[in-house]
TORNUMI-707161 format. One line per 3 residues: number of its first residue (from 1); for each residue y, x, z of N, C-alpha, C, O, CB. Coordinates in steps of 0.001 Angstrom, whole numbers, padded with zeros to 6 digits. Each point is the difference from the previous one (the first is absolute). Glycine has a CB too. Example, Ala and Ser with C-alpha at 12.3 -4.5 7.8 and 13.67 -1.06 7.14 Angstrom:
BEGIN
1) -005690,013190,007800,001190,-000890,000000,001200,000900,000000,-000019,001036,000665,-001154,-002928,000581  002223,001542,-001966,001190,000820,000060,001090,-000770,000730,001108,000509,000169,-001736,000675,-002314
% end
This chain:
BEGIN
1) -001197,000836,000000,001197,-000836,000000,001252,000874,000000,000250,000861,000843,-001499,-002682,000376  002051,001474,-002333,001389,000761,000587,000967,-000747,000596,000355,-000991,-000638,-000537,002424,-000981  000917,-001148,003092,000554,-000486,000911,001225,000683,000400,000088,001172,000368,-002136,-001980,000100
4) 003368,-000402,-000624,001482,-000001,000295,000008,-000152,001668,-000098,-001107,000529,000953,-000098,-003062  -000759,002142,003113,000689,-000184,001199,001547,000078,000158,000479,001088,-000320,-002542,-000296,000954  003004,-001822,-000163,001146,-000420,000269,000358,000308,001575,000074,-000952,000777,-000408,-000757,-002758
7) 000529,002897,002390,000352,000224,001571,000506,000690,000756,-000550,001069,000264,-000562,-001696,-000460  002363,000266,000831,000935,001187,000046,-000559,001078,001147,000150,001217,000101,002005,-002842,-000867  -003012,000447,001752,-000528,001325,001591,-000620,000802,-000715,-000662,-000593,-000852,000023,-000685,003090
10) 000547,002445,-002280,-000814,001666,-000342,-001095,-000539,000548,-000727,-000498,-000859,002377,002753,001139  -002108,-002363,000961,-001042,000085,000543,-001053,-001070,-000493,-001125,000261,-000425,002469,000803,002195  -000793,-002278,-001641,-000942,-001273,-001271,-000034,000440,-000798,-001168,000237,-000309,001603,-002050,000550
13) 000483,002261,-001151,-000774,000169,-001260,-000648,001010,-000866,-000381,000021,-001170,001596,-001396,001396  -001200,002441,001050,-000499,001381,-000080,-001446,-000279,000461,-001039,000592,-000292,003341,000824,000781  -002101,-002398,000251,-001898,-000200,000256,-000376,-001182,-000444,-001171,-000261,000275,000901,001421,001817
16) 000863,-001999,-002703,-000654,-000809,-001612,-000197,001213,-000884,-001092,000498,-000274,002581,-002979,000166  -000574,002802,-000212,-000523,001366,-001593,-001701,000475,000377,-001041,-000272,-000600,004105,002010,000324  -002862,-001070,001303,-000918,000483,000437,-001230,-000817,000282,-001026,000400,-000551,002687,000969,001147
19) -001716,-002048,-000116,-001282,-001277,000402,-000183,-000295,-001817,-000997,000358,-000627,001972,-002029,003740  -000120,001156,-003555,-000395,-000745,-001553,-000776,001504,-000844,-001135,000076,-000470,003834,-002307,000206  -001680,003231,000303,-000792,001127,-001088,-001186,000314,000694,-000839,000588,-000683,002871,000642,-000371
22) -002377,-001501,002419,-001339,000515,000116,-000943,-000830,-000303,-001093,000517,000232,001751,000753,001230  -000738,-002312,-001870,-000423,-001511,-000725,000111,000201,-001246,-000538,-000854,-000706,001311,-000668,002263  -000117,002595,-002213,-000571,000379,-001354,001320,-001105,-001029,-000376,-000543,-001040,-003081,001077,001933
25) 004960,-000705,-000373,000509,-001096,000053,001465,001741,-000713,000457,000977,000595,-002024,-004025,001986  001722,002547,-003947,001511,000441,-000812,000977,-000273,000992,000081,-001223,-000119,-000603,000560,-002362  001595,001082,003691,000980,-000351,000371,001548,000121,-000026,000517,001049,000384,-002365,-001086,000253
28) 002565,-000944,-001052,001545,000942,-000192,000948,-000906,001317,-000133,-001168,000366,000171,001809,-003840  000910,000418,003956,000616,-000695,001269,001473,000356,-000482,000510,001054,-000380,-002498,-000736,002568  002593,-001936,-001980,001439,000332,000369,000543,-000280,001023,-000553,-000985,000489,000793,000865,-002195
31) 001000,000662,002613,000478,000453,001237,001237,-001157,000041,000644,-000119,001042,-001433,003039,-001050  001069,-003697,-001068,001433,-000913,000186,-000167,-001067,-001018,-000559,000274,-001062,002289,001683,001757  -001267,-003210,-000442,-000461,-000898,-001340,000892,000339,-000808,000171,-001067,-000590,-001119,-000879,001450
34) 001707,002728,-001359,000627,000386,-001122,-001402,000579,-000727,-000510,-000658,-000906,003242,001168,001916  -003125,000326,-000715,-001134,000419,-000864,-001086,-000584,000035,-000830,000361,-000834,001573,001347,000941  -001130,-002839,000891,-001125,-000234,-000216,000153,-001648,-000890,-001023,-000394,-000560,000061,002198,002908
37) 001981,-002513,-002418,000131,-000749,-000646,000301,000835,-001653,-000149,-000867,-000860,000797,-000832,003234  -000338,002873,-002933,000079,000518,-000881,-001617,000454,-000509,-000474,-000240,-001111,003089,000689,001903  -003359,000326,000435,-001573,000013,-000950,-001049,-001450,-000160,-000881,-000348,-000786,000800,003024,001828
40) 000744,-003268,000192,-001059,-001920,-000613,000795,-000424,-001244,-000549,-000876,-000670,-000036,-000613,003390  001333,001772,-002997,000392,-000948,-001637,-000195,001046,-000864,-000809,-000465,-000803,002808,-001301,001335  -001692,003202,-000954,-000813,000678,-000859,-001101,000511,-000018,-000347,000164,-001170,001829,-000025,000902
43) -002429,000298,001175,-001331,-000252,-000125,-000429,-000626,000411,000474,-000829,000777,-000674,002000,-001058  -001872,-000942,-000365,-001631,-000689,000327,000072,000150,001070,000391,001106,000374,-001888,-000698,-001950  001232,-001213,002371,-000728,000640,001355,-000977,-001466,000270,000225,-001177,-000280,002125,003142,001620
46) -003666,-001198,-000580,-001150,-001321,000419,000780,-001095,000979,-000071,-001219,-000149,-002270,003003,000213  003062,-001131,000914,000504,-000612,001256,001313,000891,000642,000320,001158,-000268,-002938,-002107,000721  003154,000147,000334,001069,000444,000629,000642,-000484,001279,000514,-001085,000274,-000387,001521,-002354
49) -000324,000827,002892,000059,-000542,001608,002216,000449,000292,000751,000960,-000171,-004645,000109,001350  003980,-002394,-000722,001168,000299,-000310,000629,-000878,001417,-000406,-001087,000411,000190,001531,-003477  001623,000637,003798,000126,-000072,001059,001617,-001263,000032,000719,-000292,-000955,-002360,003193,001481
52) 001705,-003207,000396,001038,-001278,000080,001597,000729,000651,001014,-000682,-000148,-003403,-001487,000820  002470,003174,-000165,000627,000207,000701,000697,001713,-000851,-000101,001017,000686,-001420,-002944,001566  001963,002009,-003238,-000105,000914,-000618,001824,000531,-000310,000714,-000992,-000144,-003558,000019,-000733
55) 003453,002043,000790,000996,000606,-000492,000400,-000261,-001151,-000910,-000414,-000717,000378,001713,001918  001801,-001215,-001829,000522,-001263,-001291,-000014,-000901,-000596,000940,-000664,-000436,-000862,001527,000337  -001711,-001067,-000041,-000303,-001447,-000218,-000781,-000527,001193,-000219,000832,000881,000177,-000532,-003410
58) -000276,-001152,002659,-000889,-000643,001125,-001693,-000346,-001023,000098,000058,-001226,002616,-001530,002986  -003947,001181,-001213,-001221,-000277,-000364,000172,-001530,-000544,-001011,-000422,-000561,-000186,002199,002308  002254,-002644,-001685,-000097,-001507,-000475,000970,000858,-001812,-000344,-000268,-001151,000624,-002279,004476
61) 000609,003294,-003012,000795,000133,-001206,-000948,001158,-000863,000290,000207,-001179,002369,-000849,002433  -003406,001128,-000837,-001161,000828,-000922,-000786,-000891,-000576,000069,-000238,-001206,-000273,002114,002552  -000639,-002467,-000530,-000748,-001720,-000247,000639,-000705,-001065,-000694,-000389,-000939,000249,-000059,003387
64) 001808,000206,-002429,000570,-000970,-000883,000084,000538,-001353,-000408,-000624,-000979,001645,-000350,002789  -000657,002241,-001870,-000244,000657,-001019,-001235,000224,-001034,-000079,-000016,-001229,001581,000630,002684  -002313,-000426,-000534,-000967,000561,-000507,-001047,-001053,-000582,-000924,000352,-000733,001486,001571,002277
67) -000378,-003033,-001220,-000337,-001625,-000108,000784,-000127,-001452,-000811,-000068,-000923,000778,-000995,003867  001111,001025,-003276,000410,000462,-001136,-000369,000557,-001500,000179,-000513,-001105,000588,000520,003004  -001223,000969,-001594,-000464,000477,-000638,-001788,-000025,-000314,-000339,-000414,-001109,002735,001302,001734
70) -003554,-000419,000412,-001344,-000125,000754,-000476,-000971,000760,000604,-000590,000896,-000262,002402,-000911  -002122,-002081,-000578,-000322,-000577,001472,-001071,001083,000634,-001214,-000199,000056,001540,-002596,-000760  000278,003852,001122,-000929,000991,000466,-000182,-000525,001611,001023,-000523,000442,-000199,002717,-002270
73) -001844,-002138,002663,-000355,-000767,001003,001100,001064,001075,000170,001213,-000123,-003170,-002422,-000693  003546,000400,001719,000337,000650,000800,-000560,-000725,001848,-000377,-001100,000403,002470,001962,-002725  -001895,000248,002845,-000219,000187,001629,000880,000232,000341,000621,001001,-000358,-002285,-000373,000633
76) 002275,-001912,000995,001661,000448,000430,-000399,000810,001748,-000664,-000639,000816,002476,-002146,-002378  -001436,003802,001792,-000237,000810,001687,000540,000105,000181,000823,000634,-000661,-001808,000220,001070  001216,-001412,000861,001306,-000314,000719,000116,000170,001929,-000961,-000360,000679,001100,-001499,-003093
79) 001006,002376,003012,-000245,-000467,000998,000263,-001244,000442,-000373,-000343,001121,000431,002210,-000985  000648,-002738,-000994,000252,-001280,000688,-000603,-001323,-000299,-000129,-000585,-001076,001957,001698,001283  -002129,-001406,000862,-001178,-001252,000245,000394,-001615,000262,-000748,-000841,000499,-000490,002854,000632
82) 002619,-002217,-001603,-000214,-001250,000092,-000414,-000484,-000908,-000323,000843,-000836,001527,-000942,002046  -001357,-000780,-001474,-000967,-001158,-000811,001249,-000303,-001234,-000454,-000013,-001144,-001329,-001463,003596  003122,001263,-002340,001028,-000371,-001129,-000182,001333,-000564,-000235,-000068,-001206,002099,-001739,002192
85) -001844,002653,-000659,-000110,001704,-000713,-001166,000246,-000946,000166,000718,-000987,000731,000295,003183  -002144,-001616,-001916,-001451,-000185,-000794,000268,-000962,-000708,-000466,000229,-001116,-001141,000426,002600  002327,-002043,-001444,000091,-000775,-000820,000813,000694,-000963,-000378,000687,-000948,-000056,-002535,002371
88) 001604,001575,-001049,001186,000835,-000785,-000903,001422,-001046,000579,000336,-001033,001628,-000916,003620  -002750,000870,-002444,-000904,001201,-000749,-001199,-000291,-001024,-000100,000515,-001114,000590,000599,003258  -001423,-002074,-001545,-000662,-000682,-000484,000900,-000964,-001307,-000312,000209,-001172,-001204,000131,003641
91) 002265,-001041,-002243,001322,-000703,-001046,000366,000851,-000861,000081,-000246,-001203,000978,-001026,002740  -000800,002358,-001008,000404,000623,-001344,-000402,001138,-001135,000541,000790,-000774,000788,-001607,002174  -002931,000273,-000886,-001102,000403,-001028,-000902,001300,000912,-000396,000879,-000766,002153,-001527,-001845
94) -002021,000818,003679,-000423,000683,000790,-001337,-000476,-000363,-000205,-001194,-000220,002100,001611,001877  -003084,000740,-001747,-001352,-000760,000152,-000942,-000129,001294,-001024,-000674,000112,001146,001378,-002335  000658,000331,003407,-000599,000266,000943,000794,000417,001059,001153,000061,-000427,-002782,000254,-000938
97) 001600,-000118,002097,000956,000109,001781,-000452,000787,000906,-000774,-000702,000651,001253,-001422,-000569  -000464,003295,000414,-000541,000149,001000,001336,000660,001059,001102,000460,-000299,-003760,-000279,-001089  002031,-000368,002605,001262,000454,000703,000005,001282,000571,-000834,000546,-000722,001169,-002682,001183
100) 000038,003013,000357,-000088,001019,000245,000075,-000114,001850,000739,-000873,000454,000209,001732,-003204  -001729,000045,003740,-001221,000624,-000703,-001050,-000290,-000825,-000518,-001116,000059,001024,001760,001399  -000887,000162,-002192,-001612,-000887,-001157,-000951,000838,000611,000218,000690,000996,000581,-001270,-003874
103) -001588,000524,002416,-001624,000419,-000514,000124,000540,-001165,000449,-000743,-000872,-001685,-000991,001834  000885,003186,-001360,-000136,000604,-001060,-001514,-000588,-001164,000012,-000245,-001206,001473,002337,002975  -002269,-002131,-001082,-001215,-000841,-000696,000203,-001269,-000570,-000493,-000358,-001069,-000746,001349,002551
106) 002359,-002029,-000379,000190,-001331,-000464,000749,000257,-001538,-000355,-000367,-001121,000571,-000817,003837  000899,001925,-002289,000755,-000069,-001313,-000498,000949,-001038,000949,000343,-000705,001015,-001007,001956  -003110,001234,-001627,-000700,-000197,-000885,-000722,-000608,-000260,-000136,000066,-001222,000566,001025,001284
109) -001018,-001679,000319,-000715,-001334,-000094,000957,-001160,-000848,-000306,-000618,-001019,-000979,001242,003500  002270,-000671,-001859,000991,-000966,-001021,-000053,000267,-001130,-000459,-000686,-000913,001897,000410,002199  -000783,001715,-001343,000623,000653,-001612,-001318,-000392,-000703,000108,-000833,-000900,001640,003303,001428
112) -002747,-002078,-000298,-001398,000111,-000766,-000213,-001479,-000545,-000381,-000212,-001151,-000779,002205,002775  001502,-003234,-000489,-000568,-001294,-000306,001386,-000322,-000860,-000310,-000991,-000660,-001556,000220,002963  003108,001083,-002593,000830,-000246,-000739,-000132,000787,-001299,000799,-000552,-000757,000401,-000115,002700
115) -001724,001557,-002526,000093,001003,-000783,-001410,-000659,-000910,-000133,-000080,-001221,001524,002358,002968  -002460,-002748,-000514,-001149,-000665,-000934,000537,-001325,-000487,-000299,-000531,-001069,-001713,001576,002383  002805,-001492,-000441,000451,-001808,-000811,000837,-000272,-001034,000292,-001064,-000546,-000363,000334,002489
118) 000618,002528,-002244,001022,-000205,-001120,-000312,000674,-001215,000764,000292,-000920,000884,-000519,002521  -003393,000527,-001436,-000349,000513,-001428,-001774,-000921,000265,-000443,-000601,000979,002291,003843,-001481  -002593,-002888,-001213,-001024,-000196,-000003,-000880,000736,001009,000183,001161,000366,000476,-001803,-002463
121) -001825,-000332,002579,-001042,000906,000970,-000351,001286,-000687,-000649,-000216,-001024,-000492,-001866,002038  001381,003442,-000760,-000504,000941,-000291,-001616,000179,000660,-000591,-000593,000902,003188,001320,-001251  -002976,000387,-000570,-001203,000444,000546,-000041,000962,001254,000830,000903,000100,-001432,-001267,-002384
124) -000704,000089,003560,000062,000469,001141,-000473,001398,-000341,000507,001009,000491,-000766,-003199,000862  -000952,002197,-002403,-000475,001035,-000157,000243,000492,-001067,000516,-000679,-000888,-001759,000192,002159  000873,002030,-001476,000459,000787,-001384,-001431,000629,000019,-000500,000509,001003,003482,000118,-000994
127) -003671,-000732,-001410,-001010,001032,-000027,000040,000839,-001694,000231,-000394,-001144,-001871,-001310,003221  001373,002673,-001617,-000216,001054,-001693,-000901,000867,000185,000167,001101,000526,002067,-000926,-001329  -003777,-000859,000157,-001093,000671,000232,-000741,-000211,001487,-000324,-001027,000598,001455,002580,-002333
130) -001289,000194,002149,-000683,-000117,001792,001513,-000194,000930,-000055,-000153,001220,-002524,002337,-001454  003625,-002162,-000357,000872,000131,000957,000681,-001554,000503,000639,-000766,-000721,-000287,003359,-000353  -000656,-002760,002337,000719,-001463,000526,001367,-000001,000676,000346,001066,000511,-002620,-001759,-000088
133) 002896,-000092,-000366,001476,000113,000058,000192,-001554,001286,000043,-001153,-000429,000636,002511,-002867  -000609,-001097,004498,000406,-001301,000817,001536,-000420,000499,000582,000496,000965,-002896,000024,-000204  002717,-001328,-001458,001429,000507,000113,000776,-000970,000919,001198,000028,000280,-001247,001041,-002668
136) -000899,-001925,002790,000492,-000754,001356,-000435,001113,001273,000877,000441,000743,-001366,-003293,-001807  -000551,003134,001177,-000545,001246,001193,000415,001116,-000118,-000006,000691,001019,-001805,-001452,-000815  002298,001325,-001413,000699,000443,-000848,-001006,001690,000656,000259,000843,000859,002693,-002966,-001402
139) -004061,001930,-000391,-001015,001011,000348,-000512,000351,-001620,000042,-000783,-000949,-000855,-000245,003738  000426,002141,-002795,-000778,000313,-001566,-001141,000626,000194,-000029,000606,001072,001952,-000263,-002337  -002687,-000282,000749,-001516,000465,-000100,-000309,000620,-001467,000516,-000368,-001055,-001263,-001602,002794
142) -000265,003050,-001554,-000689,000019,-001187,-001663,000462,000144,-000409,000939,000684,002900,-000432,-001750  -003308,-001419,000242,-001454,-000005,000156,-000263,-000270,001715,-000705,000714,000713,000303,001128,-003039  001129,-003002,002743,-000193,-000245,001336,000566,001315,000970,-000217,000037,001211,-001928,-001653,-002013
145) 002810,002551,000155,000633,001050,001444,001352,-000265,000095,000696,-000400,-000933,-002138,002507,000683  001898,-001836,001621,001668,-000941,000185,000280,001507,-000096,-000526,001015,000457,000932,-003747,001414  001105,002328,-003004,000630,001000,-000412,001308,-000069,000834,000480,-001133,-000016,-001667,001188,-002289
148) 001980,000963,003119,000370,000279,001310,001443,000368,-001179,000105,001118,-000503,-002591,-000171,002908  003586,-002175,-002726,001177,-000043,-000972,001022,000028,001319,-000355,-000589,001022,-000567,-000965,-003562  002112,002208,002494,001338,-000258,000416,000297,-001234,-000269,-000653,-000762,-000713,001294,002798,000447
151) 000444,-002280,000881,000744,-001451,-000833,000597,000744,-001216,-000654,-000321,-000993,001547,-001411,003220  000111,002617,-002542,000240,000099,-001399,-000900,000491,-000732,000488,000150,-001121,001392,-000015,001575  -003259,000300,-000419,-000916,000063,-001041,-000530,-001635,-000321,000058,-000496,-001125,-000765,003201,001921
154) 000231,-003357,000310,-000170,-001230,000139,000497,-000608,-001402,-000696,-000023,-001016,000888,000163,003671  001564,-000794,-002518,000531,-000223,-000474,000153,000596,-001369,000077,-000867,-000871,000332,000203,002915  -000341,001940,-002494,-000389,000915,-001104,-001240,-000652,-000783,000084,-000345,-001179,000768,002489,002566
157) -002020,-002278,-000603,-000988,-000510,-000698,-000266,-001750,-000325,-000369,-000414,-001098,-000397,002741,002130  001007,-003103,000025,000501,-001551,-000516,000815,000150,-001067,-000148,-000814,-000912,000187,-000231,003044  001220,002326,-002304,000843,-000439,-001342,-001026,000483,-001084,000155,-000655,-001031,002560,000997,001913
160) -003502,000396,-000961,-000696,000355,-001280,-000970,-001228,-000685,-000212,-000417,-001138,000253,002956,002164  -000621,-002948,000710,-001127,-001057,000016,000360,-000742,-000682,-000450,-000272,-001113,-000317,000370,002882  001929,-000705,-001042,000639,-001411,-001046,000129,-000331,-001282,000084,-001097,-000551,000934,001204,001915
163) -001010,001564,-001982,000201,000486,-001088,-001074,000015,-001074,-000096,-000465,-001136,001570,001526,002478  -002041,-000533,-000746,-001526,000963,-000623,000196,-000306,-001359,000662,-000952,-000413,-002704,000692,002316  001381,001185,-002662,-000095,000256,-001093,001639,000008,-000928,000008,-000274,-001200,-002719,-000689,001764
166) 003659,001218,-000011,001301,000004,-000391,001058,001036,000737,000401,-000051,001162,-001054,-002343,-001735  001060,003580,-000707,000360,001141,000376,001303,-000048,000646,000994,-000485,-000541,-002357,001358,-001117  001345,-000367,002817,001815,000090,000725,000448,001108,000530,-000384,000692,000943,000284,-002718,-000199
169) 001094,002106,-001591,001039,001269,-000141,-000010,000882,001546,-000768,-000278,000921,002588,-001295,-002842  -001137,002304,001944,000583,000666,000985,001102,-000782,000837,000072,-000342,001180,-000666,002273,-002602  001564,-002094,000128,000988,-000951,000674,000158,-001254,000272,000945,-000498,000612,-000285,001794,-001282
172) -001903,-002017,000065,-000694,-001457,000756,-000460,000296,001531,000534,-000268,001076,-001650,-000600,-003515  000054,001450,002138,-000698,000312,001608,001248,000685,000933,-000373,-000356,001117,-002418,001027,-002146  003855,-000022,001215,000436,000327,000680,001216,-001783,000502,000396,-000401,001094,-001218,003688,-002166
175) 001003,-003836,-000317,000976,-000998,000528,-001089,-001270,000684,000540,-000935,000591,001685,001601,-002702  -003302,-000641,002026,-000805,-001035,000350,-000573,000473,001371,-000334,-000987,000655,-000163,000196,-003135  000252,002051,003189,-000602,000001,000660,001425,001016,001234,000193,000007,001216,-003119,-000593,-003100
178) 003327,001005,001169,001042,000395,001139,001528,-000235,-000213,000893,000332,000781,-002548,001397,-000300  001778,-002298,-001561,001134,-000970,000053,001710,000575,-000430,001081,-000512,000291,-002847,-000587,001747  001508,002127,-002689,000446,001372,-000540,000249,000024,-001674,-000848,-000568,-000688,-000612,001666,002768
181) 002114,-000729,-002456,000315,000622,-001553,-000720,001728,-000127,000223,000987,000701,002584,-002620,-000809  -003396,001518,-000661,-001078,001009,-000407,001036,001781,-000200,000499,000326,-001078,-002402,-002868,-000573  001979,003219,002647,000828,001365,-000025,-001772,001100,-000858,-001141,000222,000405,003675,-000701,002841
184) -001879,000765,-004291,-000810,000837,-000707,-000190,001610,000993,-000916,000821,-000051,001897,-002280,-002548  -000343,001457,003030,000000,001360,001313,-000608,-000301,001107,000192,000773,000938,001851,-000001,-001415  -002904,-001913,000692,-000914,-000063,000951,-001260,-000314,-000337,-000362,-000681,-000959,001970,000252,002140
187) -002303,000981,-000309,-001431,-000019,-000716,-000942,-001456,001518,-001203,000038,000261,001219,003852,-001803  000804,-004724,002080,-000285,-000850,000988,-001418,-000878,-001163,-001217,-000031,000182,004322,-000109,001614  -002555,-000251,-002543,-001205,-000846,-000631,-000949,000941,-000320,-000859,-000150,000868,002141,-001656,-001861
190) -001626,002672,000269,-001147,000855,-000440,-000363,000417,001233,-000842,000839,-000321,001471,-000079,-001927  -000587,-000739,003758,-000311,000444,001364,-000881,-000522,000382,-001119,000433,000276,002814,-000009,000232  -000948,-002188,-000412,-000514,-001119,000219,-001201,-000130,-000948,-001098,-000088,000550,003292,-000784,000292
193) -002149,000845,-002273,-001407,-000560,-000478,-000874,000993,000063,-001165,-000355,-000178,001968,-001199,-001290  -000465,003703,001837,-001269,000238,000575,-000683,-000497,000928,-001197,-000215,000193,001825,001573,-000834  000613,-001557,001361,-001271,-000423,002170,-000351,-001087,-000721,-001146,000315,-000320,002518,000141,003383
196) -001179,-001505,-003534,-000366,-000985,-000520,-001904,-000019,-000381,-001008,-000572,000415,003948,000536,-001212  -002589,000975,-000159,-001123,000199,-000879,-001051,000941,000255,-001057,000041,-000628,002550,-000673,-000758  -001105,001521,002501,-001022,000696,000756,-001040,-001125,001332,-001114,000179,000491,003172,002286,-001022
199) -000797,-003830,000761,-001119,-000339,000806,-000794,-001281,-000850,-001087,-000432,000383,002444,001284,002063  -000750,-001303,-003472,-000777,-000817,-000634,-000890,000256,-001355,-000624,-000905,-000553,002295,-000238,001740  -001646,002373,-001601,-000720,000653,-000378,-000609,001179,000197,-000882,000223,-000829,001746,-001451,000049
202) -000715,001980,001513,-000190,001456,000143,-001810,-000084,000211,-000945,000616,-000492,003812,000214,001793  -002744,-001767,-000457,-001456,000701,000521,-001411,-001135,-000951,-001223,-000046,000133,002526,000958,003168  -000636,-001430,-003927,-000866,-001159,-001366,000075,000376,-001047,001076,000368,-000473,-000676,-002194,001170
205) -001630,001842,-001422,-000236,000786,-001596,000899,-001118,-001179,000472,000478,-001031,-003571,000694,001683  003189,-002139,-000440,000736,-001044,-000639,001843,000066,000627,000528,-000318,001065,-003305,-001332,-001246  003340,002284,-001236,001566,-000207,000126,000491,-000991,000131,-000877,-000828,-000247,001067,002154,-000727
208) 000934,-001947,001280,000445,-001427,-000509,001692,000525,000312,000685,-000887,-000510,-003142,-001316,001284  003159,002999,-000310,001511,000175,-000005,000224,001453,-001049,-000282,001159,000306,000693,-002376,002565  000156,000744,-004118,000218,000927,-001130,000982,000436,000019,000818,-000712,000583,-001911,-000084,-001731
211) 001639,002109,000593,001387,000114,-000822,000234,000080,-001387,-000651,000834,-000629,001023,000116,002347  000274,-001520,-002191,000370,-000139,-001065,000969,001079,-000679,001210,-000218,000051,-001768,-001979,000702  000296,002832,-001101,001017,001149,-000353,001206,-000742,-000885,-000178,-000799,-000919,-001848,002871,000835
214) 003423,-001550,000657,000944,-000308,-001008,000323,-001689,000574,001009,-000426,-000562,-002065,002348,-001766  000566,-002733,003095,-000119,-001425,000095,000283,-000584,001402,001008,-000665,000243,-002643,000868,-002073  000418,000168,002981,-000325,000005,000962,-000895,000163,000806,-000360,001133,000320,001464,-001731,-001043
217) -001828,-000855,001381,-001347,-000140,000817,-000535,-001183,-000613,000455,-000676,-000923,000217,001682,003217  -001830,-001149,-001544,-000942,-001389,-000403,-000820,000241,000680,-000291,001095,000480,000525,-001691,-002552  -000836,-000628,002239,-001116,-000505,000884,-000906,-000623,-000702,000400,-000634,-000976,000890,000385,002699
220) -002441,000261,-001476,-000486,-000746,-001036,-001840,000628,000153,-000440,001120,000258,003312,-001355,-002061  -003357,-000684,001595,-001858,000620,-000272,000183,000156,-001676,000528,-000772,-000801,-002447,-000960,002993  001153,003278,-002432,000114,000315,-001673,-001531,000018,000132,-000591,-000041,001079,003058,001677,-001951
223) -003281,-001543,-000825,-001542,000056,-000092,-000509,001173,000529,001047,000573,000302,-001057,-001845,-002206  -000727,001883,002164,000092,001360,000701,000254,001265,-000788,000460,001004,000544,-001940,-002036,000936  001062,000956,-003256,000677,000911,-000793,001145,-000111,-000074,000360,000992,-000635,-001831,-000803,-000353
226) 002783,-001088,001362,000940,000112,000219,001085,000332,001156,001217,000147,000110,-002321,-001089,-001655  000002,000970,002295,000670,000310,001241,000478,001883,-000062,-000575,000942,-000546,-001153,-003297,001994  003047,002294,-000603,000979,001600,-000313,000730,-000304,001164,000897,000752,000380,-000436,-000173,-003205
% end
């Protein structure tokens, strides 16, 4: 999922970033609704946790805006709990409420049940070949051995999975999985798809993560004379 956090406390939303990317979750944070009502109307994003109590603009005048333009789901977090404040939020296109203090688990749990209601049921599982992909338990296997992924390899490999059999650049995989414009002076992606590919292939006579010279990567089961 890629996720708009709207929040001016450092400390909330330094430990949303953190809780969501370790969930394998794209995150971008803005510190004042000047900017965060500026990235909900020009970009995608799955969801957006967005705070009521905010510097230049307020969370109802980001909301309104952004209603405007999107119906990207939003989560209003807030400290204030009266009931006209949830209505008032809810009215003006809010999809969800929570108040502050939260539960870090609850409010993923939301984003997730909002993010599934605003697209087709995706698939739970990913498979290519011996390799299984659980992306609710969010565990991978191959030939039945649990393969021991980071969250950003994790995530690295769901983006290929999703993919399979369809080649992606350097500067795809870097904007899809870490959320970045592709700097030709770093070698972060070619890093990533070794550890990658040492633990999901290294120790199995059957390849399935390629490079493509000149192109990129791929995933994919080839016949076994084709496999490289």
């Amino acid at each position: 999922m890629k996720i708009l956090i709207v929040e001016d406390e450092t400390k909330t939303a330094d430990y949303l970033h953190k809780g969501l990317t370790e969930h394998s979750c794209v995150v971008d944070v803005a510190r004042n609704g000047l900017d965060g009502r500026h990235l909900a109307c020009e970009n995608d994003y799955d969801a957006i946790v967005l705070d009521v109590m905010l510097p230049g603009v307020d969370g109802f005048g980001v909301l309104e805006a952004l209603r405007q333009r999107r119906q990207t789901p939003v989560i209003m977090l807030t400290a204030r709990d009266r009931v006209e404040d949830r209505v008032r939020g809810l009215q003006a296109g809010a999809d969800d409420y929570l108040v502050k203090p939260f539960s870090f688990l609850e409010l993923l749990a939301r984003l997730q049940a909002l993010v599934r209601r605003g697209k087709p049921q995706e698939a739970s599982q990913l498979q290519v070949a011996d390799l299984h992909v659980d992306l609710i338990a969010r565990k991978a296997s191959r030939s039945g051995t649990r393969l021991d992924l980071t969250s950003k390899e994790f995530l690295l490999l769901t983006t290929l999975g999703r993919r399979q059999g369809q080649i992606l650049s350097k500067t795809e995989i870097a904007e899809l999985v870490w959320d970045m414009n592709f700097d030709s002076n770093t070698n972060v992606v070619e890093v990533a798809i070794k550890r990658l590919r040492t633990k999901i292939d290294g120790p199995f006579e059957r390849k399935l993560l390629h490079t493509i010279r000149g192109m990129g990567y791929v995933l994919e089961a080839r016949p076994a004379q084709d496999a490289a």
